[in-house]
PDB file as gemmi writes it, atoms N, CA and C in Angstrom:
CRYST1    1.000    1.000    1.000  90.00  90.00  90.00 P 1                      
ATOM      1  N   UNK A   1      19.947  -5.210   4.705  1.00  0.00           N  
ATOM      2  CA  UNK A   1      19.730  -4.085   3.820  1.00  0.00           C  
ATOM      3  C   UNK A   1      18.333  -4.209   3.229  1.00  0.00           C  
ATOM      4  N   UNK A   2      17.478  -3.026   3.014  1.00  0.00           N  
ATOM      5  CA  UNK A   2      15.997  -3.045   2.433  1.00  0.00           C  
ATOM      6  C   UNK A   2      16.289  -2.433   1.597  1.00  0.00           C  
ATOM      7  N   UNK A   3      15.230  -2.817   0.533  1.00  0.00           N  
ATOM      8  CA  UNK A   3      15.588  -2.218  -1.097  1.00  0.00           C  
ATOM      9  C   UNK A   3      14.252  -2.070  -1.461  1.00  0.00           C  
ATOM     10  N   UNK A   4      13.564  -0.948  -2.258  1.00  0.00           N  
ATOM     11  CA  UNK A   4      12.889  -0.861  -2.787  1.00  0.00           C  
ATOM     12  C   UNK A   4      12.580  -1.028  -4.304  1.00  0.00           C  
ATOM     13  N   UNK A   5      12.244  -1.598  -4.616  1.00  0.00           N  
ATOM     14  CA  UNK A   5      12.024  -2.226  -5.932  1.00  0.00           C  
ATOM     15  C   UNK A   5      10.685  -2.269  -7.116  1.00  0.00           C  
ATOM     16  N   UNK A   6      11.244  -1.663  -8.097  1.00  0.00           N  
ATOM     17  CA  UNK A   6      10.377  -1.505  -9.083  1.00  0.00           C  
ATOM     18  C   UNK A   6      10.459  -2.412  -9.970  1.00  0.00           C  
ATOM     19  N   UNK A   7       9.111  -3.229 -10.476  1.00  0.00           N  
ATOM     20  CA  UNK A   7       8.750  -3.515 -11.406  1.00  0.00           C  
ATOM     21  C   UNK A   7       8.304  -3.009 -12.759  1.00  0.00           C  
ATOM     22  N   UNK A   8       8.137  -2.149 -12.737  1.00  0.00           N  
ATOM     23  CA  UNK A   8       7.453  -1.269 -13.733  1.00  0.00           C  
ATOM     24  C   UNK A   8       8.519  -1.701 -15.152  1.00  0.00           C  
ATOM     25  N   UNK A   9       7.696  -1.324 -16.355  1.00  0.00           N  
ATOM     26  CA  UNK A   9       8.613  -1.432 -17.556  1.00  0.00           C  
ATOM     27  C   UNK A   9       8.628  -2.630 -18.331  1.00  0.00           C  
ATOM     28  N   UNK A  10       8.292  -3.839 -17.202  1.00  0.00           N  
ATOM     29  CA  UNK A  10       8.785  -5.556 -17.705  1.00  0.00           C  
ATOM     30  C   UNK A  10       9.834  -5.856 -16.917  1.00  0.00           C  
ATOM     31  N   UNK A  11      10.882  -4.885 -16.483  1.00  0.00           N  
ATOM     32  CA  UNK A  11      12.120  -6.072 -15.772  1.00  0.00           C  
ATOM     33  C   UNK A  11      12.209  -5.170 -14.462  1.00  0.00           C  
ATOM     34  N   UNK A  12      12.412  -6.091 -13.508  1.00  0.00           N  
ATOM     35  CA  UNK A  12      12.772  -5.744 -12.285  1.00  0.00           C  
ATOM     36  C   UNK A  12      13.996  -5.054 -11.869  1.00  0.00           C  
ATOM     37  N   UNK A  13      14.058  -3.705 -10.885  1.00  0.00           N  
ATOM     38  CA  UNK A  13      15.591  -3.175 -10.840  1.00  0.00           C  
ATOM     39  C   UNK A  13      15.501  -2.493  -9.298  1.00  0.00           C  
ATOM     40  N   UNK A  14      16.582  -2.492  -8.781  1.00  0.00           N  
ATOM     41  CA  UNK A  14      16.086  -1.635  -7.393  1.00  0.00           C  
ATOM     42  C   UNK A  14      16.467  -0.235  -7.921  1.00  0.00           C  
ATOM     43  N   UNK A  15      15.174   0.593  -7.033  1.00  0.00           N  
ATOM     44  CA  UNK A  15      15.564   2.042  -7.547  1.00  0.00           C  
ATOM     45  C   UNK A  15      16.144   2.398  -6.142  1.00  0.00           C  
ATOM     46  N   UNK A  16      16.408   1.867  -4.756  1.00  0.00           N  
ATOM     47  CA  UNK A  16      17.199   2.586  -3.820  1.00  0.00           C  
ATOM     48  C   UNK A  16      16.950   1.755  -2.425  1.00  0.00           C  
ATOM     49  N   UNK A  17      18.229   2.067  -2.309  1.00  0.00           N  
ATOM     50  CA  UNK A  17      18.577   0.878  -0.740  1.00  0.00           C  
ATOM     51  C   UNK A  17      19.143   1.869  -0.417  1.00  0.00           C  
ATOM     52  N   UNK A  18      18.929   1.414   1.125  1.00  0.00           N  
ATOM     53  CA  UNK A  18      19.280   1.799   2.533  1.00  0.00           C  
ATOM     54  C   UNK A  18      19.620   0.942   3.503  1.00  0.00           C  
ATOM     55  N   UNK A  19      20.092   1.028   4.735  1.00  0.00           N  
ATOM     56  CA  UNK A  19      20.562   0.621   5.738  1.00  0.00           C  
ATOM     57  C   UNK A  19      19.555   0.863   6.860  1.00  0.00           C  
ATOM     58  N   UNK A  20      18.344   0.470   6.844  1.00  0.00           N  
ATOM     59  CA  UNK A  20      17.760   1.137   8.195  1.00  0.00           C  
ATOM     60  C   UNK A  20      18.147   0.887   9.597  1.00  0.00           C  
ATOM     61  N   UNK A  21      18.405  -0.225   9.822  1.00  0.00           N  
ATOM     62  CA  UNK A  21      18.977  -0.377  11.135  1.00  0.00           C  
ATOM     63  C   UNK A  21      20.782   0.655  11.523  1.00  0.00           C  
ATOM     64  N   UNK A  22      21.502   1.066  10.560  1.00  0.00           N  
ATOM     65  CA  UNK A  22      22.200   2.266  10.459  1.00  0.00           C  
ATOM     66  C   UNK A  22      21.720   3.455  10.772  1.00  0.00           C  
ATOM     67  N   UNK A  23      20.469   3.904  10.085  1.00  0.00           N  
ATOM     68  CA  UNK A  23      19.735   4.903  10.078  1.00  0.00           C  
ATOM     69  C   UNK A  23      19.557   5.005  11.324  1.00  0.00           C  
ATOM     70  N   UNK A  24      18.458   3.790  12.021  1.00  0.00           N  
ATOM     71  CA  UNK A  24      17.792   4.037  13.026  1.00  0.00           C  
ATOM     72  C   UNK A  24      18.821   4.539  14.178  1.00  0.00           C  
ATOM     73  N   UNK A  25      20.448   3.529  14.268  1.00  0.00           N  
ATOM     74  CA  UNK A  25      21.042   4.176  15.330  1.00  0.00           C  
ATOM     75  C   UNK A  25      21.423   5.683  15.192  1.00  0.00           C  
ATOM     76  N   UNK A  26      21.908   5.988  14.151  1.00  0.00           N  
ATOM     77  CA  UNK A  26      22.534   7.394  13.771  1.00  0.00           C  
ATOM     78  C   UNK A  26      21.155   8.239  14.609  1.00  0.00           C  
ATOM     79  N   UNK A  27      20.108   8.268  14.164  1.00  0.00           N  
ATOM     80  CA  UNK A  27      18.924   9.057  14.852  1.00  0.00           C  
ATOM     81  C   UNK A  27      18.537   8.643  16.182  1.00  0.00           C  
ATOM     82  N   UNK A  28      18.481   7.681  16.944  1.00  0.00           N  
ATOM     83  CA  UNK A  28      18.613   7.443  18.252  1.00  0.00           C  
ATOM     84  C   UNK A  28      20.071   8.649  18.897  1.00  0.00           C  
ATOM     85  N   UNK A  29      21.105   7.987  18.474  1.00  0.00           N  
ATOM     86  CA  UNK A  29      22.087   8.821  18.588  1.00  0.00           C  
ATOM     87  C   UNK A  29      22.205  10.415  19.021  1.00  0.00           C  
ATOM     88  N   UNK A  30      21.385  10.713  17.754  1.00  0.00           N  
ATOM     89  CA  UNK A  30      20.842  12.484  17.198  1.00  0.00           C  
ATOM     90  C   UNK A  30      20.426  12.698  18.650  1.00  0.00           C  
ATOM     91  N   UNK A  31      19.146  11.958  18.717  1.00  0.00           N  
ATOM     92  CA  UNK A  31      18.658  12.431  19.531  1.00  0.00           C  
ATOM     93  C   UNK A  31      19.073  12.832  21.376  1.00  0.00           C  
ATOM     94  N   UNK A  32      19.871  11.760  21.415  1.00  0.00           N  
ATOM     95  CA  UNK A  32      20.037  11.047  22.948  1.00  0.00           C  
ATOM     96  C   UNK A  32      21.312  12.589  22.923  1.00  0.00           C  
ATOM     97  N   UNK A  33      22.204  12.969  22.047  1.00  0.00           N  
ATOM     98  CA  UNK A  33      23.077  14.159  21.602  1.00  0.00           C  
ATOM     99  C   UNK A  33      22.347  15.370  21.795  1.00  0.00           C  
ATOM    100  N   UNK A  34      21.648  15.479  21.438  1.00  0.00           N  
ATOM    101  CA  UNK A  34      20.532  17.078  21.176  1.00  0.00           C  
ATOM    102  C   UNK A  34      19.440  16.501  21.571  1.00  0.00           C  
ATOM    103  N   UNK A  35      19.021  16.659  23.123  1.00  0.00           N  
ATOM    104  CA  UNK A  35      18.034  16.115  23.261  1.00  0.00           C  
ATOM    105  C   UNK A  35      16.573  17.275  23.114  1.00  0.00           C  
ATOM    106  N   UNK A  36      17.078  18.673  22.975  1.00  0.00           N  
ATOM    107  CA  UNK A  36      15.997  19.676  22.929  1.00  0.00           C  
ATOM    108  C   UNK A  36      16.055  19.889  21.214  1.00  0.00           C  
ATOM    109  N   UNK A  37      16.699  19.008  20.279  1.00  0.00           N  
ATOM    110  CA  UNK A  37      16.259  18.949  18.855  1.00  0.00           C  
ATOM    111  C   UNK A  37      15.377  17.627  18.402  1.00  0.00           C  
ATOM    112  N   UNK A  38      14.296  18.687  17.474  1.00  0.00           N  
ATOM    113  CA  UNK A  38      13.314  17.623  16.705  1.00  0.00           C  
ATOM    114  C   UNK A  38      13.786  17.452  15.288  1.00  0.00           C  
ATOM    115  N   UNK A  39      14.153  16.040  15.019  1.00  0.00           N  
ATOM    116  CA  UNK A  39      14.487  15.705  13.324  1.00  0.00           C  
ATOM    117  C   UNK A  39      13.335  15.366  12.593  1.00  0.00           C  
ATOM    118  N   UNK A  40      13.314  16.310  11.215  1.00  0.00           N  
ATOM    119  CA  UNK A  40      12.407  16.020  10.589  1.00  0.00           C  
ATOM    120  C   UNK A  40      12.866  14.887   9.523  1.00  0.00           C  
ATOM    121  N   UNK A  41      12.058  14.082   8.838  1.00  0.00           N  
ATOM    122  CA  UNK A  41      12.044  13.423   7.965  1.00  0.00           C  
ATOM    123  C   UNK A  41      11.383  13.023   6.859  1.00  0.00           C  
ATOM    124  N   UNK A  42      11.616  13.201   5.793  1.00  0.00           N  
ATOM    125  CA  UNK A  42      11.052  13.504   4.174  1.00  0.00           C  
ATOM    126  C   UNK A  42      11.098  12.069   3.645  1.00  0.00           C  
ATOM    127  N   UNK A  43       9.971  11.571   3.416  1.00  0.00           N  
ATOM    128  CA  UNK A  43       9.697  10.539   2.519  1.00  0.00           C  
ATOM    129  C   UNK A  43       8.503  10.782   1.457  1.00  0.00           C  
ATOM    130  N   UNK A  44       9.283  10.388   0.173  1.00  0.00           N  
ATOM    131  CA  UNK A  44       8.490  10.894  -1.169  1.00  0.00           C  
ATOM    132  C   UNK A  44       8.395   9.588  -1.413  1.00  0.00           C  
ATOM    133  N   UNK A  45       6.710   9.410  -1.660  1.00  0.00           N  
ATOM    134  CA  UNK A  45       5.899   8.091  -2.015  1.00  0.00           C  
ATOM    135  C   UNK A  45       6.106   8.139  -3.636  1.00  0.00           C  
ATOM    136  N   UNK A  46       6.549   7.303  -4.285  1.00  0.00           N  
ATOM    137  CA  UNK A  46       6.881   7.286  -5.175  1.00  0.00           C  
ATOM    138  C   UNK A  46       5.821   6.257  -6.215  1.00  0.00           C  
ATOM    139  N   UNK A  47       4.401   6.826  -7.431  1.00  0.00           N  
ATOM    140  CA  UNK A  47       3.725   5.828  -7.577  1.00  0.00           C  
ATOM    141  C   UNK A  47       4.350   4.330  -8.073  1.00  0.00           C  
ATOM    142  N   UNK A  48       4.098   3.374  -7.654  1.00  0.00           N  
ATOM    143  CA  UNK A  48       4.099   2.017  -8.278  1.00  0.00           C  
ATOM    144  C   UNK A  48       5.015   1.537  -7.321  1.00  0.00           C  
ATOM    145  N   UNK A  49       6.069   2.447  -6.780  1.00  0.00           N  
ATOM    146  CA  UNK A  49       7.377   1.840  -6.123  1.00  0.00           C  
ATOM    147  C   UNK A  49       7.284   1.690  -4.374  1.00  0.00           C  
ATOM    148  N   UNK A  50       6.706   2.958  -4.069  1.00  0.00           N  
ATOM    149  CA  UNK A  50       6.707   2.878  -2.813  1.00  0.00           C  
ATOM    150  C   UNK A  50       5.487   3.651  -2.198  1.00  0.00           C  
ATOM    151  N   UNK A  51       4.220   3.641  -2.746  1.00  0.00           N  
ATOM    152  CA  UNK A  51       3.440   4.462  -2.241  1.00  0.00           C  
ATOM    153  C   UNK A  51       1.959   3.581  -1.714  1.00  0.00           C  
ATOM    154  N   UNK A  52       2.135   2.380  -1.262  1.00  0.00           N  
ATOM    155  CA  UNK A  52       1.129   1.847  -0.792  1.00  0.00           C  
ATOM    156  C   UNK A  52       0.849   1.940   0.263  1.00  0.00           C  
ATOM    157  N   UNK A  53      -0.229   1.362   1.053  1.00  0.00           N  
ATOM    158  CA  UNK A  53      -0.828   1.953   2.528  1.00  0.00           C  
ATOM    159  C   UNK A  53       0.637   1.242   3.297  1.00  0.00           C  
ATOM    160  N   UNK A  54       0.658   0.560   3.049  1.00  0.00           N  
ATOM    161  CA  UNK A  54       1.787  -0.468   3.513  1.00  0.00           C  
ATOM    162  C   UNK A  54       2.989   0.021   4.043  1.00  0.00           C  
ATOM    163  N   UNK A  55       3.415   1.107   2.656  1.00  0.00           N  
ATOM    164  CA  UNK A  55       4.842   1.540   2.485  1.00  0.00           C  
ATOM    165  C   UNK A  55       4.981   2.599   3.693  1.00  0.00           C  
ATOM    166  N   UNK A  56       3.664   3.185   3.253  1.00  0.00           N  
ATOM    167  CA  UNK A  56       3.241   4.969   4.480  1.00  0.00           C  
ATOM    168  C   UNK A  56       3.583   4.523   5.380  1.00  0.00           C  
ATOM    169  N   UNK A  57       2.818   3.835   5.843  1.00  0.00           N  
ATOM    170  CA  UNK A  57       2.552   3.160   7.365  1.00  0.00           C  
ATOM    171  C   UNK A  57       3.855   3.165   7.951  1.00  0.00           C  
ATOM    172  N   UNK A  58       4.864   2.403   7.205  1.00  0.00           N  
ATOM    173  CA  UNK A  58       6.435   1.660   7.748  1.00  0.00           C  
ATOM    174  C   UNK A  58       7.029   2.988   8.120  1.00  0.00           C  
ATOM    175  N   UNK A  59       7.408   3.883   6.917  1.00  0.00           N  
ATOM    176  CA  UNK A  59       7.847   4.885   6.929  1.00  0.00           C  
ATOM    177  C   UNK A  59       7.344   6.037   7.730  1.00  0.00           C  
ATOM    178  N   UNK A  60       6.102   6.302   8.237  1.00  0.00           N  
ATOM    179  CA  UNK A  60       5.372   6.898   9.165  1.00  0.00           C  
ATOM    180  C   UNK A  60       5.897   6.713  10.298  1.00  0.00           C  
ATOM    181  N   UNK A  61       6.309   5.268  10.907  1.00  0.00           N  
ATOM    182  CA  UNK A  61       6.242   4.335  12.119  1.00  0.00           C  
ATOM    183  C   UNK A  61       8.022   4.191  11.893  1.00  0.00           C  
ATOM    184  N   UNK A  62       8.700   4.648  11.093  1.00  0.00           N  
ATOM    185  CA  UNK A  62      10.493   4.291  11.628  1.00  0.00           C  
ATOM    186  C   UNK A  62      10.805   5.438  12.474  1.00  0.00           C  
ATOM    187  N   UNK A  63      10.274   6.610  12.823  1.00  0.00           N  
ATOM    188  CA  UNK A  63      10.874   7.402  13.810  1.00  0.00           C  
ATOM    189  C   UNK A  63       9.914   7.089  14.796  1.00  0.00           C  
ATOM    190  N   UNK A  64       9.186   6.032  15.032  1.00  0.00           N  
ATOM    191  CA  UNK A  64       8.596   5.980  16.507  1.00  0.00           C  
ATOM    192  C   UNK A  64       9.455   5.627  17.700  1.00  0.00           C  
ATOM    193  N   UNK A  65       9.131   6.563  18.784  1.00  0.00           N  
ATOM    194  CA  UNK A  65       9.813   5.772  19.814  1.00  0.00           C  
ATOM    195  C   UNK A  65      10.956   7.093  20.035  1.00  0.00           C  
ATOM    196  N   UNK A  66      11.409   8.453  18.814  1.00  0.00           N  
ATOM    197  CA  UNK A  66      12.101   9.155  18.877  1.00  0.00           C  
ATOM    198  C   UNK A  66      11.718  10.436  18.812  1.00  0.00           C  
ATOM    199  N   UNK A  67      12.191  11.763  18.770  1.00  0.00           N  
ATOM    200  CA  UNK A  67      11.625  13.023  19.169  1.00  0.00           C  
ATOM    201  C   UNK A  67      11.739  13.274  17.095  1.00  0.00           C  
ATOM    202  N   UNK A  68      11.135  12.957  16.646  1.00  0.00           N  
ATOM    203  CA  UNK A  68      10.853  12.705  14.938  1.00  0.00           C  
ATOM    204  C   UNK A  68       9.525  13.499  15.012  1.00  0.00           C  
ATOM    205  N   UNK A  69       9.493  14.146  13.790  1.00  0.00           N  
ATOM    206  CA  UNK A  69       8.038  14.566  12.660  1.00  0.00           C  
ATOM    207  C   UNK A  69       8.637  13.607  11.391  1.00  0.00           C  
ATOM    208  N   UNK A  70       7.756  12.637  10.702  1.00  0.00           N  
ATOM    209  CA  UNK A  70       7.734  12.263   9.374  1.00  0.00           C  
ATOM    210  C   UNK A  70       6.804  13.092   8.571  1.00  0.00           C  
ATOM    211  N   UNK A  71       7.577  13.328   7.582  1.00  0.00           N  
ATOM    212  CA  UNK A  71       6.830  14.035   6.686  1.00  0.00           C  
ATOM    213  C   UNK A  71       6.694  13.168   5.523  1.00  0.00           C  
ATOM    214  N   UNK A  72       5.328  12.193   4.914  1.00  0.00           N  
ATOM    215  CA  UNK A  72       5.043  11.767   3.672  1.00  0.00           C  
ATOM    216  C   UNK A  72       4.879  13.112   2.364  1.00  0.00           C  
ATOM    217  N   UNK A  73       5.639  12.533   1.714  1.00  0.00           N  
ATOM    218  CA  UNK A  73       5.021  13.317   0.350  1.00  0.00           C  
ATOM    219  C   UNK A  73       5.109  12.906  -0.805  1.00  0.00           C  
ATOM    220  N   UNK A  74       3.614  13.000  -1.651  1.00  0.00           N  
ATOM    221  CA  UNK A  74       3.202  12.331  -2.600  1.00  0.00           C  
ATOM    222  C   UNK A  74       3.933  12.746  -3.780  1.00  0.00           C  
ATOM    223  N   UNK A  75       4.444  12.440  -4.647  1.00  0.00           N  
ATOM    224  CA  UNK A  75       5.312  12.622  -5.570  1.00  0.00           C  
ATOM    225  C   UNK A  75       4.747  13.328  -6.323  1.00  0.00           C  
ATOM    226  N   UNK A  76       4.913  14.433  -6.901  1.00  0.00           N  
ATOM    227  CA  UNK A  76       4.142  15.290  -7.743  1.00  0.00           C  
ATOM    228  C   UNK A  76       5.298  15.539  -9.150  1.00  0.00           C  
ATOM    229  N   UNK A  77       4.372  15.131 -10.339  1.00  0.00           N  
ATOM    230  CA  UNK A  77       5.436  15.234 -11.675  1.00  0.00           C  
ATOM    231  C   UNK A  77       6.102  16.225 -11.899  1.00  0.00           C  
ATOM    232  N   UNK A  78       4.994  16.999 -11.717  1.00  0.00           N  
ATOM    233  CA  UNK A  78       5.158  18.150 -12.367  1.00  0.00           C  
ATOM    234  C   UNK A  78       4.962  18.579 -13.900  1.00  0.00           C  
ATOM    235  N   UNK A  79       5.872  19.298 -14.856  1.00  0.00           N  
ATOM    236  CA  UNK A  79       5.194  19.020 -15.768  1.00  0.00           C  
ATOM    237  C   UNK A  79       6.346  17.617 -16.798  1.00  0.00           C  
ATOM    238  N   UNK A  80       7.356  17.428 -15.770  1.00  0.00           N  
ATOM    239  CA  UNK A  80       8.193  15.879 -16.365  1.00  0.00           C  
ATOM    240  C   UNK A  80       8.002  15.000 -15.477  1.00  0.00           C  
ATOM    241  N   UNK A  81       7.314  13.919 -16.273  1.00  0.00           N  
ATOM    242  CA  UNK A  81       6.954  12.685 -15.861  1.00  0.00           C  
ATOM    243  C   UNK A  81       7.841  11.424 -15.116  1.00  0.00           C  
ATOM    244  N   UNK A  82       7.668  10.967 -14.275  1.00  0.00           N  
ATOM    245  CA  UNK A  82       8.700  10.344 -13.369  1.00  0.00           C  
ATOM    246  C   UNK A  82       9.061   8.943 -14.829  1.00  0.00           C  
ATOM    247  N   UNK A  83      10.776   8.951 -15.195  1.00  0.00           N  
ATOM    248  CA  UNK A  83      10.776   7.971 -15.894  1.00  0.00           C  
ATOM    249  C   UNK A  83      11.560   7.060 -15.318  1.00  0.00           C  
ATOM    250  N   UNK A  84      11.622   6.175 -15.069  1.00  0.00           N  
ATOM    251  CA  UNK A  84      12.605   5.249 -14.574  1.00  0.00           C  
ATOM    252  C   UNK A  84      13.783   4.795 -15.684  1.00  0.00           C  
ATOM    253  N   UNK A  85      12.998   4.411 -16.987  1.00  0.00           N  
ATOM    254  CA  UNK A  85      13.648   3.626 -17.724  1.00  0.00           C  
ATOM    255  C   UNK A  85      14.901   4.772 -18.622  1.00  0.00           C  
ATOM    256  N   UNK A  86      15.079   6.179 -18.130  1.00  0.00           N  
ATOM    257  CA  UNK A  86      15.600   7.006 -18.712  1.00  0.00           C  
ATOM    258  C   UNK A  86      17.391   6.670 -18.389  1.00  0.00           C  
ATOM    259  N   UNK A  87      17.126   6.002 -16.905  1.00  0.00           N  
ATOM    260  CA  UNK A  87      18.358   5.818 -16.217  1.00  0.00           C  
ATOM    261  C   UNK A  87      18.937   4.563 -16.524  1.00  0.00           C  
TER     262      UNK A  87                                                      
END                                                                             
């Protein structure tokens, strides 16, 4: 299991896990099923938590190899500020 994890605040907490090797078969799957469908995929870079060159990159590169578009997107506040510590 991979977990993404924030520091922010002073204490450490995961803000969200996944199963990627789950993931990855379910979308192999998708695909090999519907082979004339393209799955898109939404990943919101989240600052401090998950938005380093690092993070893009991984998340860019988990639908390789499959009939995938990744879509990065930069987290935008708006006019409420992303709080963690609210939760």
């Amino acid at each position: 299991m991979n977990r993404i994890v924030s520091n922010q605040g002073g204490g450490e907490r995961t803000t969200h896990s996944f199963r990627k090797p789950v993931l990855k078969r379910a979308l192999i799957d998708f695909n090999q099923l519907y082979r004339k469908s393209r799955l898109f995929l939404e990943y919101v870079l989240l600052p401090g938590i998950n938005d380093s060159e690092k993070d893009a990159r991984e998340a860019a590169g988990f639908g390789r190899g499959l009939k995938t578009t990744v879509n990065l997107i930069a987290y935008n506040p708006g006019s409420r500020p992303l709080d963690f510590a609210a939760r």
